[in-house]
N, CA and C of each residue as an Amber inpcrd file, in Angstrom:
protein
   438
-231.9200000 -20.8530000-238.1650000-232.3790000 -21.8630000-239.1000000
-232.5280000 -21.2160000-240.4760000-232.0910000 -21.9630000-241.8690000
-232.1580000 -21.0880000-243.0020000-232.4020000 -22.8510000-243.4660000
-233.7120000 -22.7040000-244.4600000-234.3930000 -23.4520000-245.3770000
-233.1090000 -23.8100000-246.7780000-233.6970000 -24.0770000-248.1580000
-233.3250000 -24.5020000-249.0070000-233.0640000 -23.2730000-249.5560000
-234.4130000 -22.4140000-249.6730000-234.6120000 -21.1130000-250.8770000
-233.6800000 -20.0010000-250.0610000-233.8210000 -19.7600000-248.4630000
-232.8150000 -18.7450000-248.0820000-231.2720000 -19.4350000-248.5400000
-230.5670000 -20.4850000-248.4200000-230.0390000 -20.3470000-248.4240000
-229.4880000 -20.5940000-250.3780000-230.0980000 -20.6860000-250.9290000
-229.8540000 -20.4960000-252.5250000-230.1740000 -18.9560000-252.9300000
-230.0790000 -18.0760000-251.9280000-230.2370000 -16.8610000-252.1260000
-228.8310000 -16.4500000-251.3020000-228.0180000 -17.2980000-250.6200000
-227.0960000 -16.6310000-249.7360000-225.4860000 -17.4680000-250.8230000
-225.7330000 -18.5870000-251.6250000-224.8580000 -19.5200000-251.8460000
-224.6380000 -19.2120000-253.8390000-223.7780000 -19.5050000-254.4030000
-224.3050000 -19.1520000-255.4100000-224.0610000 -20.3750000-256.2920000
-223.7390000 -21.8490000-255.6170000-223.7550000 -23.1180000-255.9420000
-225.1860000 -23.1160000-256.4300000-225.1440000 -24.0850000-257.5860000
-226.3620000 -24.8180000-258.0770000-226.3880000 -26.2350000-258.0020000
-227.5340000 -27.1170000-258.3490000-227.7120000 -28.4350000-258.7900000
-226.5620000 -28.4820000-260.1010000-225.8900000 -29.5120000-259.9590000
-225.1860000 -30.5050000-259.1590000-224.2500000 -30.7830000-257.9030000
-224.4750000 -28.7140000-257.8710000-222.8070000 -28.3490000-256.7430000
-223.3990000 -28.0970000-255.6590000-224.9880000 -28.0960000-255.2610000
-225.4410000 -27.5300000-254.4280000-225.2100000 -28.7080000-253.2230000
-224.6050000 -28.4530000-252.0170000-224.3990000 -29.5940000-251.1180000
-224.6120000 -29.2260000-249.8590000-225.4800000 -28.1380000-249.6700000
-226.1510000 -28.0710000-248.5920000-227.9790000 -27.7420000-248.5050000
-228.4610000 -28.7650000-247.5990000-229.6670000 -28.5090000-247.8000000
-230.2230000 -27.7190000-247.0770000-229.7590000 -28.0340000-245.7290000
-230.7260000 -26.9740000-244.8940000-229.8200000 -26.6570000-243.1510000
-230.0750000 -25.3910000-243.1370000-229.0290000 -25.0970000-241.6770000
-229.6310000 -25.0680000-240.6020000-229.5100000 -25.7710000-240.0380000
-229.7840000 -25.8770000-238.3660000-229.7950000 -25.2120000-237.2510000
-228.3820000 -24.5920000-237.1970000-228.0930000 -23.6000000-236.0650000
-226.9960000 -22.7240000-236.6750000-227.0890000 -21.4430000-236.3560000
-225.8990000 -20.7580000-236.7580000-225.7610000 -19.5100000-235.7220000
-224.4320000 -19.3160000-235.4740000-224.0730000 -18.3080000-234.4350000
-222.9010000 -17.6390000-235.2270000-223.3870000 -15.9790000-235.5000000
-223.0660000 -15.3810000-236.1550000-220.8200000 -15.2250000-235.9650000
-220.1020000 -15.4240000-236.6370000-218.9400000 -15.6140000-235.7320000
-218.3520000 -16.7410000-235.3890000-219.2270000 -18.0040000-235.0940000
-218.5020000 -18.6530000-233.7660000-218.6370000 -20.3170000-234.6780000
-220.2800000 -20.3000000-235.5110000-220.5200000 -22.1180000-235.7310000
-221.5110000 -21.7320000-236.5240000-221.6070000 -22.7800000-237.2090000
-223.1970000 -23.5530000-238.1240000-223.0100000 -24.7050000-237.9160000
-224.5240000 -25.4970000-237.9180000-224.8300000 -26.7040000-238.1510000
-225.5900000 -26.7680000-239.1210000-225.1030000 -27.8730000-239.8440000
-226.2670000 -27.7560000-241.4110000-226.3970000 -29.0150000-241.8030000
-227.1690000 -29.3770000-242.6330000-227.4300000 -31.1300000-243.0290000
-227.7060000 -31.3810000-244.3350000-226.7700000 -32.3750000-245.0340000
-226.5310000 -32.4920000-246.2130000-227.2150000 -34.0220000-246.6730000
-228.2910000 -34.1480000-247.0380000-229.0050000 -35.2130000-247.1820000
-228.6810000 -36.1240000-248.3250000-228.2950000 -37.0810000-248.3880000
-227.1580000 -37.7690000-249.5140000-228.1810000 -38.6700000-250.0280000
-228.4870000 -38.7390000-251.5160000-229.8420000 -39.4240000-252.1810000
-229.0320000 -40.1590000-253.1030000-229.4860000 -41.2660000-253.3530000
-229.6990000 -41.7430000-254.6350000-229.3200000 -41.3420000-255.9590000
-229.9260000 -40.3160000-255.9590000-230.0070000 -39.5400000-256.9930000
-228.7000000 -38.7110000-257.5470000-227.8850000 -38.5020000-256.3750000
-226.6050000 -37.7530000-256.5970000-225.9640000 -38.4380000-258.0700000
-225.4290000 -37.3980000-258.7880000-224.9170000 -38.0500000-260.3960000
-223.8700000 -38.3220000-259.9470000-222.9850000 -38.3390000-259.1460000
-221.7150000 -38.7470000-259.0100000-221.3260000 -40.2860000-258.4200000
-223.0210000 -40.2820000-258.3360000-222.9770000 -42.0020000-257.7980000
-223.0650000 -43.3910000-258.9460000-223.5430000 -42.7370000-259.8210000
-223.8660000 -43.1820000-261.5190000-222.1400000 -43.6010000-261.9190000
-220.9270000 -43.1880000-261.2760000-219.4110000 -43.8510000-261.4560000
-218.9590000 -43.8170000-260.3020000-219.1050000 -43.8450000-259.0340000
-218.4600000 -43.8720000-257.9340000-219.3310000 -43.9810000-256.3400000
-219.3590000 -45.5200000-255.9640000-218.8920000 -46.6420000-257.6260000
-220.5020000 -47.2650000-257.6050000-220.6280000 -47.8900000-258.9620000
-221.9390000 -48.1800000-259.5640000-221.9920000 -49.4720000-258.4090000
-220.7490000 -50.3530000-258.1710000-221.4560000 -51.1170000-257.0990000
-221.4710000 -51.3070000-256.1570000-220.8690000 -50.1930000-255.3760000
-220.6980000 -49.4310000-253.9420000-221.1540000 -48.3280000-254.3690000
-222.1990000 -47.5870000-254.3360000-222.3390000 -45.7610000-253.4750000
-221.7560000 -45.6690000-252.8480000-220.6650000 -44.6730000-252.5840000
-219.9100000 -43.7420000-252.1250000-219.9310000 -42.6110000-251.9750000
-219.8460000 -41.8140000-251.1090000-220.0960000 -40.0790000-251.2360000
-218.8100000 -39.7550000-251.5340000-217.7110000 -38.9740000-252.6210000
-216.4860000 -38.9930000-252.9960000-215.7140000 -37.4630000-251.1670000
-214.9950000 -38.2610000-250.6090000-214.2480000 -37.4490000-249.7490000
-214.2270000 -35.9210000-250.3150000-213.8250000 -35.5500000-251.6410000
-213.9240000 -34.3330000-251.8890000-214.9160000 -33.3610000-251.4110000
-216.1830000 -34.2670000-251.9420000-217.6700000 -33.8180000-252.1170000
-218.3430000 -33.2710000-250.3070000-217.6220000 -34.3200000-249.5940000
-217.6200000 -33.5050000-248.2440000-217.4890000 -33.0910000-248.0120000
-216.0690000 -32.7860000-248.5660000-214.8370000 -31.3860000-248.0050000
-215.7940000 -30.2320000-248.3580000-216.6440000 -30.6480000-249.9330000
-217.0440000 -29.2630000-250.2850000-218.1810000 -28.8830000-249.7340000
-218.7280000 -29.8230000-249.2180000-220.1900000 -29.6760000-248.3160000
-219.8230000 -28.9470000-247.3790000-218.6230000 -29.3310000-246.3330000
-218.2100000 -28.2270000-244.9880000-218.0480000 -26.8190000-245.7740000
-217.1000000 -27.0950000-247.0540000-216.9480000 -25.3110000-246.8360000
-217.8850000 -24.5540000-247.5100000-219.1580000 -25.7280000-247.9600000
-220.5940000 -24.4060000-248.4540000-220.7910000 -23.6340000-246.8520000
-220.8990000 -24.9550000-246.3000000-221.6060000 -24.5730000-244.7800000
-220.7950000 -23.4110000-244.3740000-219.2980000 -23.4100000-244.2010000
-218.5830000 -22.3470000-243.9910000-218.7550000 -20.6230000-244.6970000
-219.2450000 -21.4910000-245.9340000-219.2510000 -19.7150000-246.8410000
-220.7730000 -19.2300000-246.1500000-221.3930000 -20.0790000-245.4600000
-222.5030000 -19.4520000-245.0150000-222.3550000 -18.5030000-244.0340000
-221.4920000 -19.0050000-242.7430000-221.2090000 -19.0660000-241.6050000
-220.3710000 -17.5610000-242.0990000-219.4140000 -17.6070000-242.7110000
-218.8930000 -16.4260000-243.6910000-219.2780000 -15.3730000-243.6460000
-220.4420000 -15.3830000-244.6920000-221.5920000 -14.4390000-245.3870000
-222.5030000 -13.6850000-244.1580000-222.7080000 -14.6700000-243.1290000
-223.7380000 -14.3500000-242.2730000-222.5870000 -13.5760000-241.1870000
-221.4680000 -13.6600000-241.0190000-220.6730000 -13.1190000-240.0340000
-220.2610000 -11.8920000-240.4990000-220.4150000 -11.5520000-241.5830000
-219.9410000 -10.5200000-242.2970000-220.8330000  -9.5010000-242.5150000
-222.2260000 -10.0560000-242.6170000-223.3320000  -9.0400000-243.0010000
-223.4150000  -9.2010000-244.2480000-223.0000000  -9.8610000-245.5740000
-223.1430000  -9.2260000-246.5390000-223.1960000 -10.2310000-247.3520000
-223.4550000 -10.5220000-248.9490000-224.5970000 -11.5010000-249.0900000
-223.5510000 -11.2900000-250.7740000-223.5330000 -12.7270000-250.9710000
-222.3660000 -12.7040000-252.6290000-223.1760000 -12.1270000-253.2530000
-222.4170000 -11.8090000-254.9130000-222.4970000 -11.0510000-255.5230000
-221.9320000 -11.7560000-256.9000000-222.0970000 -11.1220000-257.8800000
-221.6110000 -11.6360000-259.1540000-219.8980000 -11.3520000-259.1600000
-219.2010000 -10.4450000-258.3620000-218.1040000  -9.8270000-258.4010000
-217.5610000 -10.3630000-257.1470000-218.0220000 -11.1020000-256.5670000
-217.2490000 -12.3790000-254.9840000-217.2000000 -13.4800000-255.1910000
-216.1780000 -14.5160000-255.1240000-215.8160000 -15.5790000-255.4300000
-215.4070000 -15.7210000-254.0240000-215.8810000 -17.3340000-253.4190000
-215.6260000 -17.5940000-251.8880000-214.4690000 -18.9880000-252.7240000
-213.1930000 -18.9490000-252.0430000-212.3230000 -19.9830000-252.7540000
-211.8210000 -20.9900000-251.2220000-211.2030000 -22.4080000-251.6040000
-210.5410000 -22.6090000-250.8400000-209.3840000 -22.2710000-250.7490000
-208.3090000 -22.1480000-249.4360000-207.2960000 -21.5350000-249.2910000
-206.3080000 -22.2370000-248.8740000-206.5720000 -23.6770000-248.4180000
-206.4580000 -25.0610000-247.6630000-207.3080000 -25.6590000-247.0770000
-206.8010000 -27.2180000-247.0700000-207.5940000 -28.2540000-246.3430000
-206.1510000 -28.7030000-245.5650000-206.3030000 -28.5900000-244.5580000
-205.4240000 -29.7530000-243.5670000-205.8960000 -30.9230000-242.3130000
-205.0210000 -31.6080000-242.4300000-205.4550000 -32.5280000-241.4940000
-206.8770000 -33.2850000-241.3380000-206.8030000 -33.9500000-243.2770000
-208.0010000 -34.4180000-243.5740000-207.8060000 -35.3210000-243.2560000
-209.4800000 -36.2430000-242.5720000-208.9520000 -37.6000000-242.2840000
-210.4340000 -37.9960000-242.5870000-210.9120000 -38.9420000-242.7360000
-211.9880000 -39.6890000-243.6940000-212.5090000 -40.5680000-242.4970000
-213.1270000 -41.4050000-241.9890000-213.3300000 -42.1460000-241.0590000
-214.7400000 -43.5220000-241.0150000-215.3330000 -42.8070000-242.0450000
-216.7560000 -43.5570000-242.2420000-217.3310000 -43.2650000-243.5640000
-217.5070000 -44.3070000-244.8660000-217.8930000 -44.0830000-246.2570000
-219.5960000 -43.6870000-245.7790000-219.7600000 -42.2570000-246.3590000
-221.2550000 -41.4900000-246.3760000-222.0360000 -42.4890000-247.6340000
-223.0870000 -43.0330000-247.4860000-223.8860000 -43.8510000-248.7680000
-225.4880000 -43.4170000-248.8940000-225.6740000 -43.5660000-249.9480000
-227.2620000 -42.7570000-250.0840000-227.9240000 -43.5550000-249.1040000
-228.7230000 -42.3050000-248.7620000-229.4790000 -42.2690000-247.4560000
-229.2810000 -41.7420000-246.1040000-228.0860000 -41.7230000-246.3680000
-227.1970000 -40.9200000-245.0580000-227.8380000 -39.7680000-245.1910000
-227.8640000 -38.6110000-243.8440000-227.8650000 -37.7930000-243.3110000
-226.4170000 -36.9490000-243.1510000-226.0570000 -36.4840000-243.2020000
-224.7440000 -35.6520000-242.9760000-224.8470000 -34.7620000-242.2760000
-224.6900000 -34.3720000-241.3780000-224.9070000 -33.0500000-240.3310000
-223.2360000 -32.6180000-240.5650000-223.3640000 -31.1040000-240.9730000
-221.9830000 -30.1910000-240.4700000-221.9650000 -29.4940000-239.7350000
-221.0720000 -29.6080000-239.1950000-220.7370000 -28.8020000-238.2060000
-219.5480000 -27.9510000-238.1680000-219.4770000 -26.5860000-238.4500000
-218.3140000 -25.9040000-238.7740000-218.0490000 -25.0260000-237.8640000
-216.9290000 -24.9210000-237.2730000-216.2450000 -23.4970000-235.9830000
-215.3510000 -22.5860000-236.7530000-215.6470000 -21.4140000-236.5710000
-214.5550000 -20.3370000-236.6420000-213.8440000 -20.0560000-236.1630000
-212.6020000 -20.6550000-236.0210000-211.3740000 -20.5360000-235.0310000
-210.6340000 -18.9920000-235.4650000-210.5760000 -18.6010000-237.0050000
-209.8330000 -17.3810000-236.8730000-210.4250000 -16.5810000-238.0030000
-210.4330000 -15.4070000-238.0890000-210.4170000 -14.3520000-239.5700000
-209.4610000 -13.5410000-239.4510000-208.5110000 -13.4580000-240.6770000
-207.7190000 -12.5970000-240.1100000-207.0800000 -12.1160000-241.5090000
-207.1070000 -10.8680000-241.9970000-206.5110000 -10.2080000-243.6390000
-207.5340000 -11.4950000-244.7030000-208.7530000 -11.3150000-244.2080000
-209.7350000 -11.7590000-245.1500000-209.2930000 -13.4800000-245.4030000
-208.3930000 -13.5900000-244.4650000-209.0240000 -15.4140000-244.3820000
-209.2340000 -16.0350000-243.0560000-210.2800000 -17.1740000-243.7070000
-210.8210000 -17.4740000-242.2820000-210.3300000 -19.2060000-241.8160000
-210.5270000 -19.3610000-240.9280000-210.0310000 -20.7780000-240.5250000
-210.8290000 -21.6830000-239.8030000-211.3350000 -22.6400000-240.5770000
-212.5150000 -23.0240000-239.3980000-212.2860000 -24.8030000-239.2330000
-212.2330000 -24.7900000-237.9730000-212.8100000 -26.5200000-237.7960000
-213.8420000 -27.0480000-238.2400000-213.9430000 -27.8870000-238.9950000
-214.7100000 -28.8700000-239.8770000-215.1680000 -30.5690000-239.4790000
-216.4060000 -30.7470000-239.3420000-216.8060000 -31.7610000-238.8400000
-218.1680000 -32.4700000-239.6300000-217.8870000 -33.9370000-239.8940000
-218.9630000 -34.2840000-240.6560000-219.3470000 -35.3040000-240.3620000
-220.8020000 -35.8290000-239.9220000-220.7720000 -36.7810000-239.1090000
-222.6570000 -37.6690000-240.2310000-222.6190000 -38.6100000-239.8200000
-223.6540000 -39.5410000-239.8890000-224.2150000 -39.9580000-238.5890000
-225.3360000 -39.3980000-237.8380000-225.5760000 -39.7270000-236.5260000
-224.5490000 -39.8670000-235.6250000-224.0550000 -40.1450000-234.6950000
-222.9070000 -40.2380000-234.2940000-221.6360000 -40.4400000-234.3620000
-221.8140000 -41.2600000-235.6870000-220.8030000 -41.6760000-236.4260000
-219.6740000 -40.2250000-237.0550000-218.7260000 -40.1630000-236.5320000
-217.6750000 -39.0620000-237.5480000-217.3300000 -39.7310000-239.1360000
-217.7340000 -39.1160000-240.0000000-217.4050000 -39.1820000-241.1170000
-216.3550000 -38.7250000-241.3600000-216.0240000 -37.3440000-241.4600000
-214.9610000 -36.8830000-242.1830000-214.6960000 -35.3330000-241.2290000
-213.2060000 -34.8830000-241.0320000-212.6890000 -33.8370000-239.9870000
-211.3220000 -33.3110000-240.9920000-211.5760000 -31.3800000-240.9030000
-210.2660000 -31.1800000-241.2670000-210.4540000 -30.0910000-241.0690000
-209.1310000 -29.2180000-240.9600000-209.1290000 -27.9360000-240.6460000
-209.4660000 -26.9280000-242.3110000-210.3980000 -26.1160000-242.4190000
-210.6950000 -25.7670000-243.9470000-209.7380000 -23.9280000-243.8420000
-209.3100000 -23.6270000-244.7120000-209.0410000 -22.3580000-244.7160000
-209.7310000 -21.8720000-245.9990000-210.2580000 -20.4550000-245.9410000
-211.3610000 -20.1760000-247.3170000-210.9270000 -18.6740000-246.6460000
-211.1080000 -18.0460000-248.5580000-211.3750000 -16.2500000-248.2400000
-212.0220000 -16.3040000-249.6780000-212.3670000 -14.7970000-249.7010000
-213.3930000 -13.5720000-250.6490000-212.5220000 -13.5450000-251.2740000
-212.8230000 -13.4330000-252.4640000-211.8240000 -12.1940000-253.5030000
-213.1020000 -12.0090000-254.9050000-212.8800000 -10.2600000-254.8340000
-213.4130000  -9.2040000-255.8410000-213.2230000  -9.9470000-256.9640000
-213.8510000  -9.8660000-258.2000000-213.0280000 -10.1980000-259.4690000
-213.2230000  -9.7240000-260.1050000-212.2610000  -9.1900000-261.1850000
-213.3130000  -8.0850000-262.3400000-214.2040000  -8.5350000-262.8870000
């Protein structure tokens, strides 16, 4: 389990990018579960759309792969830095299934299917109570930067 403050010590997203609130379960290697609490308040709801709330498909995608850079960080031992940039590497086999709207709950759920020459591959799952929201395979790696 990792709170708000551990994990704004492990992530180096801020308010407005910050899209994970709090982690649930994590097995060093293998999964995280984490939950992305979708408010009102989100600024991206202020145009999309003012008369539907919508959570934008992107904004999910990027919610799984915070959860992932966690899952990452924690599998690795080792904790970003001003000189690590966690990037995406691909998204495949995105598929959307249920519009997320303030108030929703978002639980992720992310698997590590592979690491391999510093990229990793993980199954991606985003759900509203039972409901599947949004599924895709994420690929993400590290890179140094000067």
């Amino acid at each position: 389990m990792m709170d708000i403050h551990e994990i704004l010590t492990k992530l180096p997203h801020r308010y407005p990018f910050m899209l994970v609130d709090r982690v649930l379960e994590l097995e060093k290697g293998k999964r995280i579960k984490a939950i992305k609490n979708v408010t009102m308040n989100e600024q991206f709801f202020q145009g999309h759309f003012p008369h539907r709330p919508v959570m934008p498909g992107v904004l999910m995608l990027e919610a799984l792969a915070q959860a992932a850079a966690l899952l990452s960080f924690e599998t690795l031992g080792k904790m970003p830095d001003d000189k690590t940039v966690y990037y995406f590497a691909g998204i495949d086999g995105a598929r959307f299934k249920r519009p997320v709207e303030p108030g929703d709950q978002l639980t992720l759920d992310v698997t590590l299917d592979r690491m391999k020459a510093g990229i990793f591959k993980f199954s991606a799952r985003a759900s509203v109570g039972a409901e599947l929201a949004v599924e895709a395979e994420l690929m993400c790696t590290m890179r140094t930067i000067a």
